[in-house]
C-alpha positions as CSV (number, residue, x, y, z in Angstrom):
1,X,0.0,0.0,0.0
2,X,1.3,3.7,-1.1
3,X,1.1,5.7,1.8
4,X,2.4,9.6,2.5
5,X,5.6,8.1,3.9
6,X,6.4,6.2,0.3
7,X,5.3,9.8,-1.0
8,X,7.7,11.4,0.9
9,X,10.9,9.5,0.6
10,X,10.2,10.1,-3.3
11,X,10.3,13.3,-3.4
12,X,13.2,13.5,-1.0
13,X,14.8,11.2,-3.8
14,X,14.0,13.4,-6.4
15,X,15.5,16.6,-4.7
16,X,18.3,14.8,-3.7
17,X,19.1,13.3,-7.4
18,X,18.8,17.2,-8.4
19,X,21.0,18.5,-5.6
20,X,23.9,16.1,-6.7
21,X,23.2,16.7,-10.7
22,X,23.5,20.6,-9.4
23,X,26.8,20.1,-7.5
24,X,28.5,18.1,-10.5
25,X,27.4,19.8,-13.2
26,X,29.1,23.3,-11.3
27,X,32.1,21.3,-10.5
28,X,32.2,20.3,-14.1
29,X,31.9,23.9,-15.5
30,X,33.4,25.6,-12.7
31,X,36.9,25.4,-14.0
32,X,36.3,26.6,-17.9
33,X,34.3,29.5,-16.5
34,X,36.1,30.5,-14.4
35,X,39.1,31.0,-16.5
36,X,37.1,32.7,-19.2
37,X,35.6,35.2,-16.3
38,X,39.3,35.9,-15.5
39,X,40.5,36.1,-19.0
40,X,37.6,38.8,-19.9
41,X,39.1,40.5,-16.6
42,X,42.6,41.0,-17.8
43,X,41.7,42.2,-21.6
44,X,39.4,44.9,-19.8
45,X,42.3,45.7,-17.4
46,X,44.7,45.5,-20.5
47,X,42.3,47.8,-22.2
48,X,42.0,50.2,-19.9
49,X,46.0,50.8,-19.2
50,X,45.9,51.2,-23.2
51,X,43.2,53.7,-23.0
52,X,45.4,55.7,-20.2
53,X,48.3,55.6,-22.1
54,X,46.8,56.9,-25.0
55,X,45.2,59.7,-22.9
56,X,48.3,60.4,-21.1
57,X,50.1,60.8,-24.7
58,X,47.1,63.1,-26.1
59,X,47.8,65.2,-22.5
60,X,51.5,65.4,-23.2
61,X,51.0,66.2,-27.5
62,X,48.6,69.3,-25.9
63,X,51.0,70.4,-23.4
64,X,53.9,70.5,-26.1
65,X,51.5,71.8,-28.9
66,X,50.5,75.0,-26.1
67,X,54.0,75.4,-25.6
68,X,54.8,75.9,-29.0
69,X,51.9,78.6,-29.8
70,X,53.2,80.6,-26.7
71,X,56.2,80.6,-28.2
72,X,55.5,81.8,-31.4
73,X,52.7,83.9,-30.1
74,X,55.1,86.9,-29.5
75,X,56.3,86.5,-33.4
76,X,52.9,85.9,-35.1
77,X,50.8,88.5,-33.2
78,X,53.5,91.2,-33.1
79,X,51.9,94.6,-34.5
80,X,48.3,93.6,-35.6
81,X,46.8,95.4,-33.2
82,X,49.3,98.4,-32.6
83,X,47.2,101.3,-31.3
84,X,44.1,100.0,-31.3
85,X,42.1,100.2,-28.1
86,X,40.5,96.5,-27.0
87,X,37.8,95.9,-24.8
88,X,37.4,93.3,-22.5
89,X,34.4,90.9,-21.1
90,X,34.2,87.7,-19.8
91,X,31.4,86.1,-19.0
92,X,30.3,83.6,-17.4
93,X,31.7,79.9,-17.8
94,X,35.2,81.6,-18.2
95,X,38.3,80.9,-16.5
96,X,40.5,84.1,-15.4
97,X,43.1,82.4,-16.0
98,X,42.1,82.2,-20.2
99,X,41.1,86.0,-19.5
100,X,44.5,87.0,-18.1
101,X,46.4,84.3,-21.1
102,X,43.9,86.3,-23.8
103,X,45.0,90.2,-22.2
104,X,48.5,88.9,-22.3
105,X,48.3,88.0,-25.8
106,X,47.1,91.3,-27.3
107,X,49.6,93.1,-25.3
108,X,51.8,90.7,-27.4
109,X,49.6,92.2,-30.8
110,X,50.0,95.6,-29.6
111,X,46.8,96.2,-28.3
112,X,45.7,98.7,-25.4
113,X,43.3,97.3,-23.0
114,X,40.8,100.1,-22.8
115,X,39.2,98.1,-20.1
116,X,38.2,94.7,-18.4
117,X,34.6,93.6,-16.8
118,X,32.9,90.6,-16.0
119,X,29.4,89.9,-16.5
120,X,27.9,87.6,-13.8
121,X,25.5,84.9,-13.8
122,X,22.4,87.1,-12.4
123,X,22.2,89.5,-15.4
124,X,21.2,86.9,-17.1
125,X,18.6,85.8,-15.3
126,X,14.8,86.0,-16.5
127,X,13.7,86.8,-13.0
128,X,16.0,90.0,-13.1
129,X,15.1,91.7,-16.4
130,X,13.0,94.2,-15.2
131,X,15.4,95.1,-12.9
132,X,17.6,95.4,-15.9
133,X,15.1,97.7,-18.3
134,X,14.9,99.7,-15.1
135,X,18.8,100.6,-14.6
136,X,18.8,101.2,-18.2
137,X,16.5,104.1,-17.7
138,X,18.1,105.7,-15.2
139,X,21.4,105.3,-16.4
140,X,20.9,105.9,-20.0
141,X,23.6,108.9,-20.4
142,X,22.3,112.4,-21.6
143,X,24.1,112.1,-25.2
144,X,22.0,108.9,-25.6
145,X,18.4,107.5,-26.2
146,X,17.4,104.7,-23.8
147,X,16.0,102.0,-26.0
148,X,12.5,101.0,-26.3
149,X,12.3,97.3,-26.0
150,X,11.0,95.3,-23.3
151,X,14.1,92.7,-22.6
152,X,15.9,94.2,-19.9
153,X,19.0,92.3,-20.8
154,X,19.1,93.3,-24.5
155,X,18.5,97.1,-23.0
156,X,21.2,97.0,-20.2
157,X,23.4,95.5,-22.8
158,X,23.1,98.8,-25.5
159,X,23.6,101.0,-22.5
160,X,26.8,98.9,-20.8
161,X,28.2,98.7,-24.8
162,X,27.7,102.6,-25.4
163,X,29.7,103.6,-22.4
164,X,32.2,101.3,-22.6
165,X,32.7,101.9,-26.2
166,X,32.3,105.3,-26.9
167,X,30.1,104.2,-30.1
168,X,25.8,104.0,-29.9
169,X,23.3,103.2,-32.9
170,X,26.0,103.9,-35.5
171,X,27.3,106.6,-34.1
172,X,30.2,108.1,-31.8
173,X,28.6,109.6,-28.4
174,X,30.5,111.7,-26.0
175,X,31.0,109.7,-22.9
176,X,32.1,110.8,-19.7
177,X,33.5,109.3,-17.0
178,X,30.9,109.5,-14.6
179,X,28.8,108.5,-17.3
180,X,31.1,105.2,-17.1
181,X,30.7,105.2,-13.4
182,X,26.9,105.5,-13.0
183,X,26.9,102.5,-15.5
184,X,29.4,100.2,-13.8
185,X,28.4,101.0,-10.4
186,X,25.1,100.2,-11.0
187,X,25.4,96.7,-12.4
188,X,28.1,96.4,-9.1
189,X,25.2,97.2,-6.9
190,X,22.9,94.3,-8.0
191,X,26.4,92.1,-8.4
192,X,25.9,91.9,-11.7
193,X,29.0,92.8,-12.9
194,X,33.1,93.1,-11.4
195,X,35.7,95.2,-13.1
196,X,39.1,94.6,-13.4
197,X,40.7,97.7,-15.4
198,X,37.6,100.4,-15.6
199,X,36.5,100.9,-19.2
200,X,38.3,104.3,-20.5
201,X,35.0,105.0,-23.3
202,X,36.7,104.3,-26.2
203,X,37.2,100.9,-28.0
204,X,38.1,100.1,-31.5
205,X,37.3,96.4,-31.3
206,X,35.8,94.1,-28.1
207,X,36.9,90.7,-27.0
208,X,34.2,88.7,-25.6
209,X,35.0,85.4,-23.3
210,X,32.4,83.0,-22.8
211,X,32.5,79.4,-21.8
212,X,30.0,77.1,-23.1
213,X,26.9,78.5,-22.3
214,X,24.0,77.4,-19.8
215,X,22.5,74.5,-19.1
216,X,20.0,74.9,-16.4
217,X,16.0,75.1,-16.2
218,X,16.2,78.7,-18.0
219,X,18.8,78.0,-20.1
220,X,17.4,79.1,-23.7
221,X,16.5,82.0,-22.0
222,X,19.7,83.1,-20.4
223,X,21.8,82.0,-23.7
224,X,19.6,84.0,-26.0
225,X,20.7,86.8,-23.4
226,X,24.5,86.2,-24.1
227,X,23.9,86.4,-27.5
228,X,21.9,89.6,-27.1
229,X,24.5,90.9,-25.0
230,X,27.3,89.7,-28.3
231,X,25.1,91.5,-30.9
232,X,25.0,95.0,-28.9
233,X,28.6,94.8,-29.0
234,X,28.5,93.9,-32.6
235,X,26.2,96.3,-33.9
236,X,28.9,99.3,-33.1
237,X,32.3,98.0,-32.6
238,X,34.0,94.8,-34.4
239,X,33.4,92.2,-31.9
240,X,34.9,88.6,-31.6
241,X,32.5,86.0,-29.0
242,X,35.7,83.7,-28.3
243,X,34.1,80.5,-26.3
244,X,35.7,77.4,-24.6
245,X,33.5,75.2,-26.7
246,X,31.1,74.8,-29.2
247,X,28.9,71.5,-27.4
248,X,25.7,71.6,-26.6
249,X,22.7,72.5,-28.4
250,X,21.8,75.4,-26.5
251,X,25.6,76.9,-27.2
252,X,25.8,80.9,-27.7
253,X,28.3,80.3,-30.5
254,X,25.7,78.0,-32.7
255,X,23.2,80.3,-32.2
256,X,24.9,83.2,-33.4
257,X,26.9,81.1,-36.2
258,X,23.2,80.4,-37.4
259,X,21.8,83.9,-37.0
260,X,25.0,86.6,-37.0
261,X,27.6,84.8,-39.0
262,X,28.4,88.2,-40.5
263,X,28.2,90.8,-37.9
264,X,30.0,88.9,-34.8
265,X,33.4,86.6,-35.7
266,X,33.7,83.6,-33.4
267,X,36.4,81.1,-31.8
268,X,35.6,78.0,-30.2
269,X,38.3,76.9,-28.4
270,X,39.7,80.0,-26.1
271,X,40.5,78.0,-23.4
272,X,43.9,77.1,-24.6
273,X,46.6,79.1,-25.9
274,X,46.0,78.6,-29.8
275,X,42.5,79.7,-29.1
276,X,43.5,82.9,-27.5
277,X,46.2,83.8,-29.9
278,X,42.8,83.0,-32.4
279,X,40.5,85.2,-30.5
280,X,43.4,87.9,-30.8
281,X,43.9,87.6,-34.8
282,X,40.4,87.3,-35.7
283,X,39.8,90.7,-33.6
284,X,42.9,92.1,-35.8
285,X,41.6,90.5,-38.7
286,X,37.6,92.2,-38.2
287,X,39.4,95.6,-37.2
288,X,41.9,95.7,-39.9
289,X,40.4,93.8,-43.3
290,X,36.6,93.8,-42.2
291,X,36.7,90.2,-42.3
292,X,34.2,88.0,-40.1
293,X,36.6,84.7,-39.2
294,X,35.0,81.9,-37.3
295,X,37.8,80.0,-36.0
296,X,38.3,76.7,-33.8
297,X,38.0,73.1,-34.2
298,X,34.1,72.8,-34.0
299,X,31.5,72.3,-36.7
300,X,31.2,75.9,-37.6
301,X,35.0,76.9,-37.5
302,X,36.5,77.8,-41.3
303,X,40.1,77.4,-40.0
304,X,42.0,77.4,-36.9
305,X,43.8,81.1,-37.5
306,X,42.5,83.7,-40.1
307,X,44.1,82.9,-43.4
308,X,45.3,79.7,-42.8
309,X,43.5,77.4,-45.6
């Protein structure tokens, strides 16, 4: 008679059969995988120390190629921009350290820095542009008209360019230093802007550094504001918008490569030395020949220095 106990010691049997097909079937492949899990193991690690290698290389090719254009920088800049007043701005994204490589290289050109400034984050801010159209009213200088628009940003930006210039709508406009000062002060007062060498009024060409733009929530926003800021520069005064990259879809420099490619010359790659001594000869280049150069290594760059296809 088949009763629970015969049930039982069946399945017990059964589980144990399993159990012991389970152990010697692990013992049986435990070698071979074992081996091929350390093999894939050592071509990842042999991988990776080739990768490093090859980065370390690309490091060291970068650091001799940026010694070689600082030492020819001198040589190749020397008297494009002699007696020609440059201004300065850096925004935000920017290293001082490319600011102070990029002032050291038109002094190397000639160039007279007619003043340094930097923009900072909150003037481009949505949340702050009536702030902005407000300060451009009451700053506006006498010689000037305040214009009617209703982005503070773009209206800060004509007033901050016409001081700092000397230049307004097509047209030279007497400046004065407190002018200047009412101006700069202003923009300190809401931290808006720093100045490194105050702007002397008169420019014959503006440098603008930029690093790659924003990314956050009200990015399109605060990059269409950069570029604003580039084109009231532009619209008086050769200007060059010299950025440390061209990535990103939101980028200032695609945006005005797509819509300003002839009013406001470009660089892409400012953060090292070939892109500075770039910035510098496409300003002498604008100033000198009226050409527009986009320079760099991105998608919209023409060449690396004017002239050199």
């Amino acid at each position: 008679m088949i009763n629970f106990r015969y049930h039982l010691v069946s399945l017990t049997a059964v589980f144990l059969a399993l159990t012991v097909g389970l152990i010697l079937g692990t013992a049986a492949l435990n070698g071979p995988a074992i081996e091929a899990f350390e093999s894939n193991i050592q071509s990842l690690r042999d991988s990776n120390a080739q990768l490093r290698d090859q980065a370390e290389q690309m490091a060291e090719d970068l650091e001799d190629e940026q010694a070689f254009a600082n030492a020819v920088a001198p040589s190749y800049l020397a008297g494009q921009l002699t007696a020609k007043n440059v201004l300065v701005v850096a925004l935000p994204g920017v290293e001082s350290a490319t600011v102070d490589s990029t002032v050291e290289m038109l002094g190397y050109a000639g160039a007279t820095v007619s003043g340094r400034i930097s923009i900072l984050d909150d003037f481009f801010d949505p949340a702050n542009t009536g702030e902005l159209g407000d300060l451009a009213e009451t700053t506006t200088p006498d010689t000037m008209t305040t214009p009617v628009t209703y982005d503070g940003v773009t209206a800060m930006s004509y007033v901050l360019a016409a001081v700092t210039t000397g230049e307004a709508a097509g047209a030279t406009v007497t400046v004065t230093p407190a002018d200047i000062t009412t101006v700069i002060t202003g923009l300190g007062d809401l931290e808006m802007l720093t100045v490194e060498t105050t702007p002397t009024g008169v420019a014959d060409g503006v440098i603008i550094l930029a690093g790659s733009g924003f990314v956050d929530a009200d990015a399109a926003e605060r990059n269409a504001g950069m570029v604003a800021f580039a084109n009231e520069y532009a619209a008086d005064d050769p200007t060059v918008y010299a950025a440390t990259t061209d990535t990103g879809d939101g980028n200032p420099i695609k945006i005005l490569l797509a819509e300003n490619a002839d009013t406001v010359a470009t660089v892409d790659n400012v953060a090292i030395t070939q892109g500075q001594i770039a910035a510098v000869a496409g300003l002498a280049d604008f100033i000198n020949t009226g050409t527009v150069n986009h320079l760099g290594t991105g998608e919209g760059a023409s060449d690396l220095l004017p002239g050199a296809a």
